[in-house]
SELOVO-690981 format. One record per residue (C-alpha): residue number from 1; residue in one letter; chain; x, y, z. Coordinates in Angstrom, 3 decimals, always signed. Each point is the difference from the previous one (the first is absolute). Layout:
residues N
+-----+---------+--------+----------+----------+----------+
! num ! residuo ! cadena !        u !        v !        w !
+-----+---------+--------+----------+----------+----------+
! NUM !       A !      A !        X !        Y !        Z !
...
+-----+---------+--------+----------+----------+----------+
END
This chain:
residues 320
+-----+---------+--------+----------+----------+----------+
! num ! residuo ! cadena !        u !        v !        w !
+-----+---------+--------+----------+----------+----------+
!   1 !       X !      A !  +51.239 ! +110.012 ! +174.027 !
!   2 !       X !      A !   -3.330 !   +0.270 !   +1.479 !
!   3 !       X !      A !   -2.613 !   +2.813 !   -0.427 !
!   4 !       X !      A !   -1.701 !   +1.608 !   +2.249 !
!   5 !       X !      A !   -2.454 !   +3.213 !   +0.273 !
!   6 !       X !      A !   +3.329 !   +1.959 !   +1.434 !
!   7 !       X !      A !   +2.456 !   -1.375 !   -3.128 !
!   8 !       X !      A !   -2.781 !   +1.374 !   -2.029 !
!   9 !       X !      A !   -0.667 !   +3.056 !   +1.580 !
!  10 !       X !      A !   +3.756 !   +0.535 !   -0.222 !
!  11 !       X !      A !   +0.073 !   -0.766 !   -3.411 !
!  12 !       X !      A !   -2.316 !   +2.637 !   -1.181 !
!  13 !       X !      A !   +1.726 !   +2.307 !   +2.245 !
!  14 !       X !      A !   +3.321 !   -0.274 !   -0.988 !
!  15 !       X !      A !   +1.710 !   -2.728 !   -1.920 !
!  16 !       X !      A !   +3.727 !   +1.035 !   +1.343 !
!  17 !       X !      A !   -1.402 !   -0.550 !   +3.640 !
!  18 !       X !      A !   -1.710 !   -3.689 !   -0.758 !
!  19 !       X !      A !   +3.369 !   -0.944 !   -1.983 !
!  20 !       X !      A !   +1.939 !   +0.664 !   +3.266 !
!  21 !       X !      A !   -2.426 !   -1.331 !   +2.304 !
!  22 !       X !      A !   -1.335 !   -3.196 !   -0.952 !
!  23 !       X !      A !   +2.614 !   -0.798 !   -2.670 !
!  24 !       X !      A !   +3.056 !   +1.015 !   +1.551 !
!  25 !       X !      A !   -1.737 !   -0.568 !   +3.809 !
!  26 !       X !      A !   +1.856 !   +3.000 !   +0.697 !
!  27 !       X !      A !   -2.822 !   +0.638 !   +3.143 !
!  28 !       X !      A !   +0.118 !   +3.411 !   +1.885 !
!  29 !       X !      A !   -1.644 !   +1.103 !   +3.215 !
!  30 !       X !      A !   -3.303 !   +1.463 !   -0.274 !
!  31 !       X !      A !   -1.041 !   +3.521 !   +1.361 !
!  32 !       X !      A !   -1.200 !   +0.376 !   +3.565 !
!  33 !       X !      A !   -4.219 !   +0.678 !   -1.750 !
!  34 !       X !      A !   +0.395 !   -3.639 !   -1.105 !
!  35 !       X !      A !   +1.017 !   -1.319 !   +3.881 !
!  36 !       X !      A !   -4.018 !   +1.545 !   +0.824 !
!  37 !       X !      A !   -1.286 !   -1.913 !   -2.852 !
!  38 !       X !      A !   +1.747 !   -3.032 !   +1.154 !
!  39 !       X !      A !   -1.313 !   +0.351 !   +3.609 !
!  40 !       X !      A !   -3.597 !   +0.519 !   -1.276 !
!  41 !       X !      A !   -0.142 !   -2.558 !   -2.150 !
!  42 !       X !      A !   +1.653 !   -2.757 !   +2.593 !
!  43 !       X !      A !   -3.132 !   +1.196 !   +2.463 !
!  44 !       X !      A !   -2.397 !   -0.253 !   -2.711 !
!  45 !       X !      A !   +1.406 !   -3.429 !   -0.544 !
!  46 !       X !      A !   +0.257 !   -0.979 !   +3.745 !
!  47 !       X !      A !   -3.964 !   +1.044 !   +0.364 !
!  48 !       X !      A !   -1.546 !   -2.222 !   -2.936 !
!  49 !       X !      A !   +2.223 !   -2.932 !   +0.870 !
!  50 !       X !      A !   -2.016 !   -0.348 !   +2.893 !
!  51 !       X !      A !   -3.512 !   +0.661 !   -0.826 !
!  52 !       X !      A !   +1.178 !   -2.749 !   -3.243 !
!  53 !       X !      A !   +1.069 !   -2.535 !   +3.032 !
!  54 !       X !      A !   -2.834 !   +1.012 !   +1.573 !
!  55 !       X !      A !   -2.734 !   -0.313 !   -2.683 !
!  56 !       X !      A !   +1.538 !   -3.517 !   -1.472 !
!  57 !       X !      A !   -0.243 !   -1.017 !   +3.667 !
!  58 !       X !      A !   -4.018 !   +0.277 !   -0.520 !
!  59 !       X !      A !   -0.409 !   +2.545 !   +2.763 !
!  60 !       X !      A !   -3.009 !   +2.514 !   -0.503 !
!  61 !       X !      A !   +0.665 !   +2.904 !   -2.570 !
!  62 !       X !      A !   -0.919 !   +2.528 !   +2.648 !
!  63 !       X !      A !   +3.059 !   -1.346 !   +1.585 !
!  64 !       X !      A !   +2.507 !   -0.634 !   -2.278 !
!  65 !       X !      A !   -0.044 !   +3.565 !   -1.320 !
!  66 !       X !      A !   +0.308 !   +1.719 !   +3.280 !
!  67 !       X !      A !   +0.480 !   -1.646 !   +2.947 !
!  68 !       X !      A !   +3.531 !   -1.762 !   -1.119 !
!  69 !       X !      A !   +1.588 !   +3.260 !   -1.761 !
!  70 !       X !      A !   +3.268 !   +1.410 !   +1.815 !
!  71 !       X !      A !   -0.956 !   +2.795 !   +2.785 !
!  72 !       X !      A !   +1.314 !   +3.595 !   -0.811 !
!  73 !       X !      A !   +2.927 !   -0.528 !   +2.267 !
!  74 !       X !      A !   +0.843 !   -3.397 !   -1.448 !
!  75 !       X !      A !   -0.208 !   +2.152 !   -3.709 !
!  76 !       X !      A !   +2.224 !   +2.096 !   +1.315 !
!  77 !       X !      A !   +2.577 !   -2.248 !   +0.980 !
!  78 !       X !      A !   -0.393 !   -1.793 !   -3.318 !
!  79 !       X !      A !   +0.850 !   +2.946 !   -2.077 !
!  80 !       X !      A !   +2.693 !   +1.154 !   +2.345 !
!  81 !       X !      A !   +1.634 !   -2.992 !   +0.173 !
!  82 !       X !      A !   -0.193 !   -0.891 !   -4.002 !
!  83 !       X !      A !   +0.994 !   +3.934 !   -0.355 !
!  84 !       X !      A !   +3.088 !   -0.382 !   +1.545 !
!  85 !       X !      A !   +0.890 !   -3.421 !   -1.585 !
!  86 !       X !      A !   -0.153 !   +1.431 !   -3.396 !
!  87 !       X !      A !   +2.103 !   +3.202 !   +0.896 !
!  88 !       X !      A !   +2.524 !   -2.654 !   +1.510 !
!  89 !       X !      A !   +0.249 !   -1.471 !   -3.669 !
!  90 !       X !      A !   +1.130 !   +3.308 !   -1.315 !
!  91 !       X !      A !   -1.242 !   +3.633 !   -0.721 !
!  92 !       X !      A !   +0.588 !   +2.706 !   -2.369 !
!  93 !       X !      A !   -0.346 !   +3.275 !   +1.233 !
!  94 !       X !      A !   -0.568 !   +3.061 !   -2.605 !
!  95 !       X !      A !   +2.445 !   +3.145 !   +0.368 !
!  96 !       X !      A !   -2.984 !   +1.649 !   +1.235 !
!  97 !       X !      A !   -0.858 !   -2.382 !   +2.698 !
!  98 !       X !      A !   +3.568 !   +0.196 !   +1.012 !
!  99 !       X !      A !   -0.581 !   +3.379 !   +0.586 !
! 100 !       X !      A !   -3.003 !   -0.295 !   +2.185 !
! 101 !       X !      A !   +1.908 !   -2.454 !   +2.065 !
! 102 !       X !      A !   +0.119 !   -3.668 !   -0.623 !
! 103 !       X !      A !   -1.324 !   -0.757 !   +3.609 !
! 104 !       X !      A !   -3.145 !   +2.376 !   -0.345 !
! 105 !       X !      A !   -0.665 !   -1.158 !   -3.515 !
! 106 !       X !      A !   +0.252 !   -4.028 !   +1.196 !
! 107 !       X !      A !   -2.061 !   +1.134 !   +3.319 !
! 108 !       X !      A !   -2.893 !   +1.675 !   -1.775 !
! 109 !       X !      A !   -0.394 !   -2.671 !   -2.824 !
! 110 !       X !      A !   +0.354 !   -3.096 !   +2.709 !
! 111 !       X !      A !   -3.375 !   +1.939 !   +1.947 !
! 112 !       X !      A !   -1.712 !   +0.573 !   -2.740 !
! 113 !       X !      A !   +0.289 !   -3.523 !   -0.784 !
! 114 !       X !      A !   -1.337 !   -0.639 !   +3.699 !
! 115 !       X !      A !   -3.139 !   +1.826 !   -0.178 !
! 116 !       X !      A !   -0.993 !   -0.924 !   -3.671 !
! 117 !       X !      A !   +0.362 !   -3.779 !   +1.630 !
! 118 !       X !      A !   -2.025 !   +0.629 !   +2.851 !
! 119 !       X !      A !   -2.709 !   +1.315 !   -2.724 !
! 120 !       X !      A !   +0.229 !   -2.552 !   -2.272 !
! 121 !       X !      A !   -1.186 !   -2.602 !   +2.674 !
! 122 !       X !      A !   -2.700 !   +2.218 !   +1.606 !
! 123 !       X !      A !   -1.282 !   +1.356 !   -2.848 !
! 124 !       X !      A !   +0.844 !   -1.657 !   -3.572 !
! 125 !       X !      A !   +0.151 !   -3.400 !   +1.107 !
! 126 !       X !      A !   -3.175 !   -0.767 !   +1.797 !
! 127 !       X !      A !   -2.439 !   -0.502 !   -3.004 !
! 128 !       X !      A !   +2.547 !   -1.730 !   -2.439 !
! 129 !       X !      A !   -0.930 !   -3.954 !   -0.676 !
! 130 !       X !      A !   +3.347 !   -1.342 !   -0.718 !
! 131 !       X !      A !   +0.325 !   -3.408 !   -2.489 !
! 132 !       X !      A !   +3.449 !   +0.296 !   -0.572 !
! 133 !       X !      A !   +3.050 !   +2.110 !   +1.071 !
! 134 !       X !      A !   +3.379 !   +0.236 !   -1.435 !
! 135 !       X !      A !   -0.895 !   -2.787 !   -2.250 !
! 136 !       X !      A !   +2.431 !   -0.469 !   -2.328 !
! 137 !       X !      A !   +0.124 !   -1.283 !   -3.414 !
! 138 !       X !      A !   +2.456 !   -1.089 !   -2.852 !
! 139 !       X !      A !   -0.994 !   +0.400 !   -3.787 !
! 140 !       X !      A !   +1.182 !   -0.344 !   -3.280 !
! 141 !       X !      A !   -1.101 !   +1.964 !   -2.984 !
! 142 !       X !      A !   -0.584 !   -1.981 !   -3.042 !
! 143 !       X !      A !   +2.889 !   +0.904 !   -2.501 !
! 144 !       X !      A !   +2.568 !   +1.044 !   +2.809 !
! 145 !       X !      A !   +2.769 !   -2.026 !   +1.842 !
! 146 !       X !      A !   -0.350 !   +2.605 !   +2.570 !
! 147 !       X !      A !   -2.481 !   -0.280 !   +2.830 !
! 148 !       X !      A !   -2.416 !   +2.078 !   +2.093 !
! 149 !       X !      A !   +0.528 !   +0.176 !   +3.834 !
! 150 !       X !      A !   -2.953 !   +1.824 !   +1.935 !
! 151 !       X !      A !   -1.040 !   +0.437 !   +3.641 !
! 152 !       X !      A !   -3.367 !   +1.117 !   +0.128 !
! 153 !       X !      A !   +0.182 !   +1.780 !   +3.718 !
! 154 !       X !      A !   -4.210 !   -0.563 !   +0.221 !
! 155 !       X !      A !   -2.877 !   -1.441 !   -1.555 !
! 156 !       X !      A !   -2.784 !   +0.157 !   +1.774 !
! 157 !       X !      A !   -4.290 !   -0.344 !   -0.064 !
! 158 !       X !      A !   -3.129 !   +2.081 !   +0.058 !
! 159 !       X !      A !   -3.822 !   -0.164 !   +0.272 !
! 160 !       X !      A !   -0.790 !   +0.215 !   -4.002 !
! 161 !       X !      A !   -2.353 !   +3.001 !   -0.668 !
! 162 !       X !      A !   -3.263 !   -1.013 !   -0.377 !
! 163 !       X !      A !   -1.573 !   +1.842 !   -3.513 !
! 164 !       X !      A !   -2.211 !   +2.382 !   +0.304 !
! 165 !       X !      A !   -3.172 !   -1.320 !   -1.975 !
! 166 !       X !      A !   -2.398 !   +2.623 !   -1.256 !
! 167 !       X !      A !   -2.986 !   -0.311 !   +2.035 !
! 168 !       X !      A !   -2.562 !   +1.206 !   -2.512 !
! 169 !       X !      A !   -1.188 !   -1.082 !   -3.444 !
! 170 !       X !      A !   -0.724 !   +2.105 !   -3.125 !
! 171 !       X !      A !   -2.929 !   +1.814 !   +1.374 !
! 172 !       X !      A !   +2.002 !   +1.548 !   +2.955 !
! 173 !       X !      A !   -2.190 !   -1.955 !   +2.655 !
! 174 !       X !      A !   +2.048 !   -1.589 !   +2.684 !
! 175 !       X !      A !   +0.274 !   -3.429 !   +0.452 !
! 176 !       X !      A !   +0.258 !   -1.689 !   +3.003 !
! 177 !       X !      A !   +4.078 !   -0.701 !   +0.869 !
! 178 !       X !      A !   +0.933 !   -3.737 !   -0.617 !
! 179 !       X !      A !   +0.716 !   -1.339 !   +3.900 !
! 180 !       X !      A !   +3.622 !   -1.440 !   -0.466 !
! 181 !       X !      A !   +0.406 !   -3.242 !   +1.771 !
! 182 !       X !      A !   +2.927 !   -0.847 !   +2.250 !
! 183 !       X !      A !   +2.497 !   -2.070 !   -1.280 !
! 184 !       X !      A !   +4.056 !   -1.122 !   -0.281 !
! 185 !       X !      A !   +2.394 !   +3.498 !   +0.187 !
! 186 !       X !      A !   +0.041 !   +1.066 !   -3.316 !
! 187 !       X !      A !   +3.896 !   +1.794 !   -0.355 !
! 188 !       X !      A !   +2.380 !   +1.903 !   -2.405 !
! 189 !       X !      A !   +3.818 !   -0.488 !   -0.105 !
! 190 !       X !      A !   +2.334 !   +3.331 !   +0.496 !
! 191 !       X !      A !   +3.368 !   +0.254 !   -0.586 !
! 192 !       X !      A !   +1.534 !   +3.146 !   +2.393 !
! 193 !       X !      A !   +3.042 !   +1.741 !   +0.039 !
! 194 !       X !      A !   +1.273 !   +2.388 !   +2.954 !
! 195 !       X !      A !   +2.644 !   +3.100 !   +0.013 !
! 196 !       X !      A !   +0.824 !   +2.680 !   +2.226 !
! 197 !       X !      A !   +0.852 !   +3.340 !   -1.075 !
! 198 !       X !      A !   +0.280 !   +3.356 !   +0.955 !
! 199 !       X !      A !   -2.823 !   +1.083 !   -2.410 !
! 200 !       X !      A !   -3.234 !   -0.980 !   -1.037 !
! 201 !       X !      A !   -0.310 !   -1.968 !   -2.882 !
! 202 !       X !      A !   -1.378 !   +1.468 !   -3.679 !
! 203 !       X !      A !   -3.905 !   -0.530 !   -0.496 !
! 204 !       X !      A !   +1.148 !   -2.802 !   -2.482 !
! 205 !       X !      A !   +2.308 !   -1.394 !   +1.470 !
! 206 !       X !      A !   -1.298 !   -3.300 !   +0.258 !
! 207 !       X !      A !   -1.050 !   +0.028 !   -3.615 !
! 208 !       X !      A !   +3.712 !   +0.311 !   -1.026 !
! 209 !       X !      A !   +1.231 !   -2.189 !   +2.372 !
! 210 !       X !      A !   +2.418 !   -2.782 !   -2.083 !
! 211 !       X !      A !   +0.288 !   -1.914 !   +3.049 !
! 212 !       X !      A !   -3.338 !   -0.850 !   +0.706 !
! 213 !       X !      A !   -0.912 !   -1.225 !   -3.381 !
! 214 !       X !      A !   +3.348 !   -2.252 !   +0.428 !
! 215 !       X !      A !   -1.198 !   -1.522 !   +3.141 !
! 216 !       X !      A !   -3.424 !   -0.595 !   -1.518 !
! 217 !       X !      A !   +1.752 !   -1.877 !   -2.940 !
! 218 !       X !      A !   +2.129 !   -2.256 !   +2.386 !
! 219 !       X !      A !   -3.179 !   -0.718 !   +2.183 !
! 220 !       X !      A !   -1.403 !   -1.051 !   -3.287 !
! 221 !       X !      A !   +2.894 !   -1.938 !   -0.946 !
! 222 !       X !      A !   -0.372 !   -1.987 !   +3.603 !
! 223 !       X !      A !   -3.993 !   -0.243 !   +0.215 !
! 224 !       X !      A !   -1.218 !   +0.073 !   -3.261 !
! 225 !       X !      A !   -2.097 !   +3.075 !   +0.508 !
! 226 !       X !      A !   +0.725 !   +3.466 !   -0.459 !
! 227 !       X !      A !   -0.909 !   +1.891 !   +3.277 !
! 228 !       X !      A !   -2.756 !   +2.256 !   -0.283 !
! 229 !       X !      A !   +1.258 !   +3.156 !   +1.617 !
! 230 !       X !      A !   +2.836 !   +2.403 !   +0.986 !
! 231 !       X !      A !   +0.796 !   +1.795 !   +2.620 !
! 232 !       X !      A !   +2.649 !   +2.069 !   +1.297 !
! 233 !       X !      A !   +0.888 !   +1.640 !   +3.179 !
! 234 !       X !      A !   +2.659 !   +2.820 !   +0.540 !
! 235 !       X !      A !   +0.469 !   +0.826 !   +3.945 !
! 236 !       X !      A !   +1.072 !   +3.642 !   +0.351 !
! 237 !       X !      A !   +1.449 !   +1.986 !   +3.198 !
! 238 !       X !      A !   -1.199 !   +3.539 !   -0.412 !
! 239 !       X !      A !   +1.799 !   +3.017 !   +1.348 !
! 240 !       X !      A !   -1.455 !   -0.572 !   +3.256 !
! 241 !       X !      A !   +1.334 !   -3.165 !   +0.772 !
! 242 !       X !      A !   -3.454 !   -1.669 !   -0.474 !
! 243 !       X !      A !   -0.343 !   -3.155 !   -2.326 !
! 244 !       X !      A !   -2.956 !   -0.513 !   -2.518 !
! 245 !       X !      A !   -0.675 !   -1.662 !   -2.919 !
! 246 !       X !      A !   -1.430 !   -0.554 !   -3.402 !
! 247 !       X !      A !   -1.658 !   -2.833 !   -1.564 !
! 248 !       X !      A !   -0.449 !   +0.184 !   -3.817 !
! 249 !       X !      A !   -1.783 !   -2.906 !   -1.632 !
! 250 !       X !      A !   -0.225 !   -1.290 !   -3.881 !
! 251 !       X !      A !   -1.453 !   -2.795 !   -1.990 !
! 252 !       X !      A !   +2.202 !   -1.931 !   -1.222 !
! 253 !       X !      A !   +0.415 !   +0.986 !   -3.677 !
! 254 !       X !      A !   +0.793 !   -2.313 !   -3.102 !
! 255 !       X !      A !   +1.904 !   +2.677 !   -1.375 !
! 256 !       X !      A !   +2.346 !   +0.639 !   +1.954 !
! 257 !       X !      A !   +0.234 !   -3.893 !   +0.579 !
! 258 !       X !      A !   +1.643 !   +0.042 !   -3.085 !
! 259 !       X !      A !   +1.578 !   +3.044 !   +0.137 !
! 260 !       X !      A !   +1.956 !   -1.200 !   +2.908 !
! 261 !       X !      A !   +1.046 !   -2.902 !   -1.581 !
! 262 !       X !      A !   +1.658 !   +1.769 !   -3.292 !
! 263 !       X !      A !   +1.876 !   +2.045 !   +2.039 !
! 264 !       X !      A !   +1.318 !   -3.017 !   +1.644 !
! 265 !       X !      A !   +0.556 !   -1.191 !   -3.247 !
! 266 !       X !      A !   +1.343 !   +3.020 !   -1.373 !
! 267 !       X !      A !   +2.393 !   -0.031 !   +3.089 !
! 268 !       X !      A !   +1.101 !   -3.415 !   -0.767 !
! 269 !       X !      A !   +0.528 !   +0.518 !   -3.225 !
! 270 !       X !      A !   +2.037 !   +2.698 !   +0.360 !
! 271 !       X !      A !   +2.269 !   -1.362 !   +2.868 !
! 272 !       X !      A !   +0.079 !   -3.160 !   -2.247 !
! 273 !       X !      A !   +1.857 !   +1.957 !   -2.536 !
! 274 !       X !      A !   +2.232 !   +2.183 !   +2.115 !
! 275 !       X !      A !   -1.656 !   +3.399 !   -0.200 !
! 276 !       X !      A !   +0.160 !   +1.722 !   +2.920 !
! 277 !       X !      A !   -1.298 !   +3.597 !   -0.615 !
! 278 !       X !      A !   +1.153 !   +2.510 !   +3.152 !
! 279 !       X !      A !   -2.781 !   +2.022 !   +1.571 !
! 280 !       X !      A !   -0.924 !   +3.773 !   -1.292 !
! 281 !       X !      A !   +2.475 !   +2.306 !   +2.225 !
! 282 !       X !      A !   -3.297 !   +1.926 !   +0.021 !
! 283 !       X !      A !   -1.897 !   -2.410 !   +2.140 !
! 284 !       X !      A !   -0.099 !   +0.131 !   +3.575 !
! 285 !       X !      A !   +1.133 !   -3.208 !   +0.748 !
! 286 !       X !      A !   +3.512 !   +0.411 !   -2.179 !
! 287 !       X !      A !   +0.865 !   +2.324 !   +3.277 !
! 288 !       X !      A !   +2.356 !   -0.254 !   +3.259 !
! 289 !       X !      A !   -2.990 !   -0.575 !   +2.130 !
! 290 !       X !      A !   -1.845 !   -2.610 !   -2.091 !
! 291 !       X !      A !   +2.672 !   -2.037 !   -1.543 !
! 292 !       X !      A !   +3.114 !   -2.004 !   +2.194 !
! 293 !       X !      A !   +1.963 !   -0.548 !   -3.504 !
! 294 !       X !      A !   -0.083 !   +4.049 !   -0.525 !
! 295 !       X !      A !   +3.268 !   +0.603 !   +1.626 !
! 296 !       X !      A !   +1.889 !   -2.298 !   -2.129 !
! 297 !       X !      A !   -2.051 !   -0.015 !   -3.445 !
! 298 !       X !      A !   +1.615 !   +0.470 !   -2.926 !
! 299 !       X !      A !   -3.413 !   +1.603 !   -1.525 !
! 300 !       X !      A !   -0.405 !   +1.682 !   +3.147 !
! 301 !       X !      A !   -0.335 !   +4.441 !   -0.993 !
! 302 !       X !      A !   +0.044 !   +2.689 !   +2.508 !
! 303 !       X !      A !   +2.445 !   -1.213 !   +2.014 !
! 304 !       X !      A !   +2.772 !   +2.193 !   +1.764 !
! 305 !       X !      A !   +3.048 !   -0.093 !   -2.441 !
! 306 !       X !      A !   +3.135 !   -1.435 !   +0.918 !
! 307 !       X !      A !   +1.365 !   +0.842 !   -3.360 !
! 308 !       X !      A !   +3.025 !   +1.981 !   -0.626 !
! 309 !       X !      A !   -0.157 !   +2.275 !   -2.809 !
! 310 !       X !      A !   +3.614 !   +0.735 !   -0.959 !
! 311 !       X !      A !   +1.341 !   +3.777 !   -0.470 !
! 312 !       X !      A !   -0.165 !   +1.159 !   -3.398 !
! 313 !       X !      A !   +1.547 !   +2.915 !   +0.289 !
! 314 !       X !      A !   +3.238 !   +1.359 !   -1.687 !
! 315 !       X !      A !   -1.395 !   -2.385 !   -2.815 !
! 316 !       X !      A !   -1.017 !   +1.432 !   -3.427 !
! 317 !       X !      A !   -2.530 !   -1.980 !   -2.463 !
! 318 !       X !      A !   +0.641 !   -0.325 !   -3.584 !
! 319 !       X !      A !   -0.372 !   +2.865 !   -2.304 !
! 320 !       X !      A !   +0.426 !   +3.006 !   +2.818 !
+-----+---------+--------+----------+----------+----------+
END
């Protein structure tokens, strides 16, 4: 088989899941959260397409990041349109969203996806410099037969910080600030992930993002430099119906470099040899609502029973 950030992620998460799903290819629907993500992400994708075209064309840089992106209606019609294709493919609908109405549920999610298109284009894509979108790669770790699939949704540039020099010398008198001359656009690579939630991310969340560090290693893999920086952005609809953001950035960090890479190892390893540890019934994710094997898992606790207990009475144990 081939890895990927999700076959890890799964992994980790629950070994009974990844056994089914990418060894078995027994594939189930995802839940209706993951149709938003989809829509986001295809808008996201539609937007730095074209300011890429548009920069590799040579046209001005004041151009290609603005003038080509998709209007908010066109981002609107993007996401709705890739919304509806993926709940087409298939949908699984938690007991509780059953409840609520499947039609609501859909309807809600589908606008949400709507406006958090319209503000990607008009308000997170506008500053981005694109080099390459959904670029993907193929790689094989030295010592495995398996290999290493990844997409990396967007790598992009930036201006590089200048440093800030100290201006005065030992005596505390201020020196006269060295005039920096004009020259070629000096840049830093980023590799950037995007999600949508209902929430706003943890303070760290960046910092613990596995993904990221993946995509940096892949990038590597295809370039032959590691890019310099992180950054993720999580698009949340508050209870107002509004859309916002938040943009957490990170350097990128040798250590978890290679922490990334043992777990993939680890993962390997363990897949390799046909362990396939189920998920803690305690975590979340081992739940109706977060898992599409839960229904039919044999590790699966806290389930309704369908169990008959036979009728013990008018028996006697031994010794009465």
């Amino acid at each position: 088989m081939r890895w990927s950030n999700s076959a890890l992620y799964v992994a980790q998460a629950c070994g009974e899941k990844f056994r089914r799903m990418y060894l078995e290819r027994d594939f189930r629907p995802s839940g209706i959260s993951a149709k938003r993500g989809t829509a986001a992400h295809k808008v996201a994708n539609e937007a730095h397409m074209r300011q890429l075209r548009a920069k590799q064309e040579g046209r001005p840089r004041e151009e290609y990041l603005t003038a080509v992106l998709p209007t908010a209606e066109e981002a609107k019609d993007i996401a709705a349109d890739s919304f509806q294709r993926a709940l087409d493919e298939g949908c699984a609908f938690t007991a509780d969203e059953k409840a609520v109405g499947v039609e609501k549920v859909t309807g809600d999610m589908k606008d949400q996806a709507v406006r958090m298109g319209a503000h990607y284009v008009g308000v997170i894509a506008p500053p981005i410099d694109p080099v390459a979108v959904e670029r993907k790669t193929i790689i094989k770790p030295a010592g495995f037969e398996e290999e290493i699939t990844g997409i990396v949704d967007l790598v992009s540039v930036e201006d590089r910080p200048e440093p800030e020099a100290d201006s005065s010398n030992a005596s505390g008198i201020l020196l006269p600030r060295k005039v920096r001359v004009p020259g070629p656009r000096e840049t830093l690579e980023i590799v950037n992930d995007l999600k949508t939630s209902a929430r706003s991310p943890s303070e760290d969340a960046v910092e613990k993002s596995q993904q990221l560090p993946l995509y940096a290693l892949i990038r590597a893999a295809e370039t032959g430099k590691i890019p310099e920086r992180l950054r993720l952005r999580t698009m949340v609809q508050t209870r107002t119906g509004k859309v916002s953001h938040v943009e957490q950035s990170a350097t990128t960090s040798t250590e978890n470099l290679n922490a990334v890479a043992e777990r993939l190892g680890a993962a390997m390893r363990s897949a390799k040899a046909g362990n396939f540890v189920p998920a803690n019934p305690d975590s979340w994710w081992c739940s109706e609502r977060w898992c599409s094997y839960w229904s039919d898992c044999r590790f699966a606790m806290g389930r309704p029973s369908s169990v008959v207990v036979p009728d013990l009475s008018g028996q006697s144990g031994e010794g009465e």
